[in-house]
SEKOL-836597 format. One record per residue: chain; residue number from 1; x, y, z of N, C-alpha, C in turn. Coordinates in steps of 0.1 Angstrom, whole numbers, plus 2048, in hexadecimal, padded with zeros to 3 digits. Example, Ala and Ser with C-alpha at 12.3 -4.5 7.8 and 13.67 -1.06 7.14 Angstrom:
SEKOL-836597
A|1|884|7C7|84E|87B|7D3|84E|884|7DF|84E $
A|2|880|7EA|847|889|7F5|847|881|800|84F $
***
This chain:
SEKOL-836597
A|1|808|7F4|800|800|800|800|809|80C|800 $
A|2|805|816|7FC|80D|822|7F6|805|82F|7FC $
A|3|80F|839|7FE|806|848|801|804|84E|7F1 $
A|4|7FA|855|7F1|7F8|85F|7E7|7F7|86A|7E5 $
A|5|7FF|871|7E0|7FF|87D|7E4|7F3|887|7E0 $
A|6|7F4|892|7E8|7E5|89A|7EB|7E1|89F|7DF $
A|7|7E7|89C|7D2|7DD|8A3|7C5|7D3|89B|7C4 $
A|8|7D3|88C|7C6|7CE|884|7C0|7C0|887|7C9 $
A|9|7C1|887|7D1|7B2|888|7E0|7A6|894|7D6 $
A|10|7B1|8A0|7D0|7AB|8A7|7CD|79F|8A2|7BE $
A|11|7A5|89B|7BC|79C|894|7AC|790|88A|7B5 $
A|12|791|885|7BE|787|87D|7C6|77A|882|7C3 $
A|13|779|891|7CD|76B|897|7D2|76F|8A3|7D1 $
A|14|773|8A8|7C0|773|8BA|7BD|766|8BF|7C3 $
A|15|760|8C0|7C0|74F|8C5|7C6|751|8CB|7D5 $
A|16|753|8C5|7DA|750|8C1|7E6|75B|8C7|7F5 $
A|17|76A|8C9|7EE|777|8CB|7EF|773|8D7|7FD $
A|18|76E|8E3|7F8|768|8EB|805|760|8EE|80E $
A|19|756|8E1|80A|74A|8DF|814|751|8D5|81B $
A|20|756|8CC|818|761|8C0|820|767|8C4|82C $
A|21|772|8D0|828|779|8D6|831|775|8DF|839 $
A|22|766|8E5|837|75D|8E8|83F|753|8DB|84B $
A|23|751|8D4|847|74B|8CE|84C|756|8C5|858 $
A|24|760|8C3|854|76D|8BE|85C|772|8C7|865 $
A|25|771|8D3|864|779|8DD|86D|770|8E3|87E $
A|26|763|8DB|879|75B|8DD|888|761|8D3|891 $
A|27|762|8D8|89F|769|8CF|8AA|75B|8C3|8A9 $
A|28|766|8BA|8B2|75E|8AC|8B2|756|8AF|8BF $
A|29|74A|8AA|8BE|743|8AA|8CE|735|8A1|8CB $
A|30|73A|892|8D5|734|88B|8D3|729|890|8DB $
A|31|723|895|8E9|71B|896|8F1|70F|8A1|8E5 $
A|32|713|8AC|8E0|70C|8B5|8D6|704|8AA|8CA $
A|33|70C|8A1|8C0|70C|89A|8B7|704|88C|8B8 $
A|34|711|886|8C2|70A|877|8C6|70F|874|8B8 $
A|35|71D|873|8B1|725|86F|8A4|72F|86C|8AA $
A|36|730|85D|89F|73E|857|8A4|747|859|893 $
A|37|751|858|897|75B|857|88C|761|849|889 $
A|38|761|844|87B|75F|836|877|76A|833|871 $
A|39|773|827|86E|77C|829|864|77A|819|85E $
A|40|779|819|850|776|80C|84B|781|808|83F $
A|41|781|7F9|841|78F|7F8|838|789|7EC|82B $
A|42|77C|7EA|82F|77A|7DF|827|76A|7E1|817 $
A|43|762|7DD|81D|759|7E1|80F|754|7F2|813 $
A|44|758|7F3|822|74E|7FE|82A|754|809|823 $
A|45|760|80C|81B|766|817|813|760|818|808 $
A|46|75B|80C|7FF|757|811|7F6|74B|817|7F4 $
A|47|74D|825|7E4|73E|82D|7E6|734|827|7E0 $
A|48|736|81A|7DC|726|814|7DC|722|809|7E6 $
A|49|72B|808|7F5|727|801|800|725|808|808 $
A|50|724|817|809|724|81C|81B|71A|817|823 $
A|51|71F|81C|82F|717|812|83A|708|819|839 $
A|52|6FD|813|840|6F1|819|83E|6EB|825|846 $
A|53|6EA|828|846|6E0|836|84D|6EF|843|84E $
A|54|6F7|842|847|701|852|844|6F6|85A|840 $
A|55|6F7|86B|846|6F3|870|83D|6F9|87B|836 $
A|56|6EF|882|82C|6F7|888|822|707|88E|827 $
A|57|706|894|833|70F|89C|836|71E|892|837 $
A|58|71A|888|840|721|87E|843|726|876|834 $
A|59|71F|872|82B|726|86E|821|72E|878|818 $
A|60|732|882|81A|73B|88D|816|745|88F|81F $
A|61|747|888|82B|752|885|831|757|877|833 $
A|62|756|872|827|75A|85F|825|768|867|821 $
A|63|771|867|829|782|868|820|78A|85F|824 $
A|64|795|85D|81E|7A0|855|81B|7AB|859|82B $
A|65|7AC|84E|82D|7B6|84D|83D|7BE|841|83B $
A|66|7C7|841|843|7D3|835|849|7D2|834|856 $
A|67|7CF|827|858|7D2|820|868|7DE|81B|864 $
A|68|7E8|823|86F|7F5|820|86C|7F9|818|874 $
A|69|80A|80F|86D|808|801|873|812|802|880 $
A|70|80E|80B|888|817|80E|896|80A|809|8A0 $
A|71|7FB|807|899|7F2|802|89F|7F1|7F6|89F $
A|72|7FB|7EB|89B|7FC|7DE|89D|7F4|7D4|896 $
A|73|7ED|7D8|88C|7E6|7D1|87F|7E7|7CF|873 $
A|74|7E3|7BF|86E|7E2|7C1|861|7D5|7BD|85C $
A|75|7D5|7C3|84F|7C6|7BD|849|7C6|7B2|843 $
A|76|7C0|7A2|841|7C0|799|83B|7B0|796|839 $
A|77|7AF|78C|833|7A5|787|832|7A3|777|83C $
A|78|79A|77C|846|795|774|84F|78A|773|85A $
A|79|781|777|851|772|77A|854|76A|772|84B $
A|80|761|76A|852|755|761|84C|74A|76B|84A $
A|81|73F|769|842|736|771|844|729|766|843 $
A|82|728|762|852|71F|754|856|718|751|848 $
A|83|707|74F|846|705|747|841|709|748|834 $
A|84|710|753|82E|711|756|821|71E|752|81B $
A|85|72A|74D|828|733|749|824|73F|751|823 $
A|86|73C|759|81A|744|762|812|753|766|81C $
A|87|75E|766|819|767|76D|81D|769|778|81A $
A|88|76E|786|829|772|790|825|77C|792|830 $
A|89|780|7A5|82F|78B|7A9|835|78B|7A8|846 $
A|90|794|7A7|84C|792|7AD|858|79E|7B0|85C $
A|91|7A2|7AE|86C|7AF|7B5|870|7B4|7A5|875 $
A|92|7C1|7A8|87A|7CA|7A2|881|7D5|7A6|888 $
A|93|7D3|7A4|898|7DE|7AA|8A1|7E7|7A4|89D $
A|94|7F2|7AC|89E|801|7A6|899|809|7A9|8A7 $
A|95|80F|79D|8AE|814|797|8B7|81F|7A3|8BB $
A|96|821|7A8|8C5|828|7B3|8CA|83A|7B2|8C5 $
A|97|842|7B6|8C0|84D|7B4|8BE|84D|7AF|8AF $
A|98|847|7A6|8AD|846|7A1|89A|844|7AD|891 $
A|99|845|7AA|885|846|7AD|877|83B|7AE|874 $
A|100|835|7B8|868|826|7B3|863|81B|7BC|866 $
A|101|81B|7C2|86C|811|7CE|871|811|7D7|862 $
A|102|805|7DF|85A|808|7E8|850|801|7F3|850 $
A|103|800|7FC|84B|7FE|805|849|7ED|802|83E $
A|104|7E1|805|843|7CF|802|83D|7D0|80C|83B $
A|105|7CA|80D|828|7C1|814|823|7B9|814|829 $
A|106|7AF|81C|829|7A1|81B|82B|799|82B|830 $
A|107|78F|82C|82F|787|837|831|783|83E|83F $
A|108|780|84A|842|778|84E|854|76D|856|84E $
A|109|762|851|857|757|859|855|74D|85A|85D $
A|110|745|865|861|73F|865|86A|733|85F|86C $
A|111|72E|856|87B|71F|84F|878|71A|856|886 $
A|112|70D|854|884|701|858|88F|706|84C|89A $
A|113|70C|84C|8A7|70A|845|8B0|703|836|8AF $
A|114|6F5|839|8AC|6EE|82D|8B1|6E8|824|8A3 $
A|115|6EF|82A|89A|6F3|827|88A|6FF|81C|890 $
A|116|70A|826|891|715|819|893|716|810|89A $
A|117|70E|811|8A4|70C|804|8AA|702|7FA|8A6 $
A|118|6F5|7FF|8A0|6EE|7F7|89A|6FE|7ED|888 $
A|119|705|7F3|885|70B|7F0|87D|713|7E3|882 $
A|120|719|7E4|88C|71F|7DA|891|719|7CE|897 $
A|121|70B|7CC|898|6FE|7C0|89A|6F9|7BF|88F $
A|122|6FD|7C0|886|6F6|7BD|875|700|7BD|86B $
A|123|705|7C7|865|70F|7C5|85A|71B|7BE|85E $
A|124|721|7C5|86B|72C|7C2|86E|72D|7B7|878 $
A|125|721|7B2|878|721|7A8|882|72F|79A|882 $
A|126|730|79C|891|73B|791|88F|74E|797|890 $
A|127|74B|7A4|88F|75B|7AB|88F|759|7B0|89E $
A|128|766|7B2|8A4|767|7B5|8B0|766|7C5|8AE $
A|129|763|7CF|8B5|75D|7DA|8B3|76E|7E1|8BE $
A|130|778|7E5|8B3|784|7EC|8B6|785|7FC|8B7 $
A|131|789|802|8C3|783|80E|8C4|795|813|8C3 $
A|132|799|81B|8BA|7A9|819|8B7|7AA|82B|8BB $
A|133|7B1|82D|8C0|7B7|83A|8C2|7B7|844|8B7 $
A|134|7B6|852|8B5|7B9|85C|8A9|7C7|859|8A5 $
A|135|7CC|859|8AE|7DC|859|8AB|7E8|850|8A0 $
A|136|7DC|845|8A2|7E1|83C|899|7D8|83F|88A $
A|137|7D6|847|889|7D3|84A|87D|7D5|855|871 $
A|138|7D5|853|869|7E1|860|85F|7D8|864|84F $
A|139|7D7|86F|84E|7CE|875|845|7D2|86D|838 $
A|140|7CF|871|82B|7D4|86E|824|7D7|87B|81A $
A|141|7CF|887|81D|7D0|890|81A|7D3|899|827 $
A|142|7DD|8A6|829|7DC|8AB|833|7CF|8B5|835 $
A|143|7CB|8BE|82C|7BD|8C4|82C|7B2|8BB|832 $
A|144|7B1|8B0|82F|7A5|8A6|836|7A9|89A|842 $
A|145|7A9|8A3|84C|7AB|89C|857|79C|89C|861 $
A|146|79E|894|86C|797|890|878|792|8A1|87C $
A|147|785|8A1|880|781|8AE|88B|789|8A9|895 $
A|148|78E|8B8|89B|795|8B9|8AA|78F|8B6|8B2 $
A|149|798|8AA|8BE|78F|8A4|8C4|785|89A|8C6 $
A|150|78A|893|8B9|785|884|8B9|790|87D|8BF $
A|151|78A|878|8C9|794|86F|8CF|79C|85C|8CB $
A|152|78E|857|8C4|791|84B|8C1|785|848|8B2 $
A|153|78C|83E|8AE|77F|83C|8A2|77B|82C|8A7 $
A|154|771|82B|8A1|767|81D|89F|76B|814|892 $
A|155|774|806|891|776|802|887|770|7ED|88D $
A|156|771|7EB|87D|772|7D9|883|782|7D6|885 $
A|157|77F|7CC|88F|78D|7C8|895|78F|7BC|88E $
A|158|792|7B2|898|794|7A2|897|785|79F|895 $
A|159|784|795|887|777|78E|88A|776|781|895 $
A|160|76D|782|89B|76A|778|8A7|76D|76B|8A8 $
A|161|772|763|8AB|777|756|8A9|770|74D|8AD $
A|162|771|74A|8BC|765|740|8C0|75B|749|8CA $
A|163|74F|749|8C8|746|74F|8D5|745|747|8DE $
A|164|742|73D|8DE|73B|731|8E4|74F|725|8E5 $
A|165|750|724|8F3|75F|71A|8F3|75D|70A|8EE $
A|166|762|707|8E8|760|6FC|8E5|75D|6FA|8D2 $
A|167|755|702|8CE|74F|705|8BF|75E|705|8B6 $
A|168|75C|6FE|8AE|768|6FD|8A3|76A|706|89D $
A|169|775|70A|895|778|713|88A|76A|710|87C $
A|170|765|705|87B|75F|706|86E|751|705|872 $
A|171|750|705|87C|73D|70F|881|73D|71B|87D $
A|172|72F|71B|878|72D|72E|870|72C|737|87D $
A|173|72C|736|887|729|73D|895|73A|746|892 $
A|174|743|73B|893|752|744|893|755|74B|887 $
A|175|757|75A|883|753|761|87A|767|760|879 $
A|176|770|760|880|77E|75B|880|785|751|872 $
A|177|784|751|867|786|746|85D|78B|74C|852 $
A|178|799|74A|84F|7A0|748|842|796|742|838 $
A|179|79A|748|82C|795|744|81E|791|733|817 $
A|180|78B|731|81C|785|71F|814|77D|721|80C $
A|181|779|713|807|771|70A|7FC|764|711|7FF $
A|182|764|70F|80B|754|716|815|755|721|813 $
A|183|760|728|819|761|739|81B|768|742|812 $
A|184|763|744|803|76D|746|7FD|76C|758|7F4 $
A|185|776|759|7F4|776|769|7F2|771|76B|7E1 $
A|186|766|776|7E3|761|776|7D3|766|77F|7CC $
A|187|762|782|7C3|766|78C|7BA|763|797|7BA $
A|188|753|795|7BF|74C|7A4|7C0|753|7AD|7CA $
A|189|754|7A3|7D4|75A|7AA|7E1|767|7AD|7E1 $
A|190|774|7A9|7DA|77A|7AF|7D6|77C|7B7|7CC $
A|191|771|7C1|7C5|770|7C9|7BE|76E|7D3|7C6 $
A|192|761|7D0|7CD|760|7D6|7D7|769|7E3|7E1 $
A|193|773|7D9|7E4|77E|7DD|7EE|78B|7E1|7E7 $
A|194|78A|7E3|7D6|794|7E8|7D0|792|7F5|7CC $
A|195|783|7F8|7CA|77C|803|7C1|781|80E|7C9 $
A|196|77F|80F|7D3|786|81E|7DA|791|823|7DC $
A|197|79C|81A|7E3|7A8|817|7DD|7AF|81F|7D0 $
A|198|7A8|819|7C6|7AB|81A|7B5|7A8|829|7B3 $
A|199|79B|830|7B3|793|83C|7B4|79D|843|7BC $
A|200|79F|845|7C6|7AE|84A|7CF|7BA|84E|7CA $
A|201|7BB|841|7C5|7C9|844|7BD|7CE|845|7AC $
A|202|7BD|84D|7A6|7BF|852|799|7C5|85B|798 $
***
């Protein structure tokens, strides 16, 4: 994964470029708002997946971020998505002292409180719900950063392994599973998770 430099951000969302940095430059205040700040690295970036109930204002602040890999993650693919099978992305702690930690594309954007938690009992059902510090995180443009004063964002962590002790790796209950015959990564869904990415870096 590569940085891009700030021309390219500008070809993203010309339109929009000073209502953006308007809308970004109000302090953060969750008690006023009741908004959480989101950062998604998987279908949740792309602009024909956002999550449900954003609204207008909120989908005009979907931009481009790095969770940087001083936060001890990487992204792979090892998430079941129960009965459907399908493999997708999630995270992976990387063992304190080891190799392997990287640097995530991926998007921040703002959601209504009780939006993002309905999100994580339905779409994201099954990911551990990782609440990662601002700090670890890096614009990708300097003009479009975090409101002052967000303290932490809302991302998916580790998908869940076993709920129940005893339940095997190949029960649909453990959302925890590398890529199989069963669970296997499609095509759509990696289009998906390329399209924004690609759009980024025209």
């Amino acid at each position: 994964e590569e940085y891009y430099g700030p021309e390219k951000f500008l070809r993203w969302y010309p339109s929009y470029r000073e209502e953006i940095k308007r809308l970004l430059s109000e302090t953060y205040d969750f008690e006023t708002k009741r908004v959480v700040w989101m950062f998604g690295y998987g279908s949740l970036i792309s602009p024909d997946s956002p999550p449900h109930g954003l609204s207008e204002d909120q989908k005009k602040q979907i931009i481009p971020y790095w969770l940087k890999k001083q936060a001890g993650y990487r992204r792979v693919w090892n998430y079941r998505h129960g009965p459907v099978g399908i493999n997708a992305f999630g995270l992976e702690k990387v063992p304190q002292g080891k190799d392997g930690a990287m640097n995530i594309a991926g998007c921040i954007y703002p959601m209504d409180y009780e939006k993002a938690s309905d999100l994580f009992s339905f779409r994201e059902e099954g990911y551990e719900l990782l609440l990662m510090d601002a700090d670890y995180f890096e614009p990708m443009h300097p003009d479009y950063t975090l409101p002052r004063g967000t303290g932490y964002l809302w991302m998916c962590g580790e998908p869940i392994k076993n709920p129940v002790e005893g339940i095997s790796d190949s029960d649909l209950s453990c959302k925890r599973h590398n890529p199989t015959a069963d669970s296997p990564i499609l095509q759509s869904y990696l289009d998906t998770v390329l399209e924004e990415p690609c759009e980024i870096g025209r």
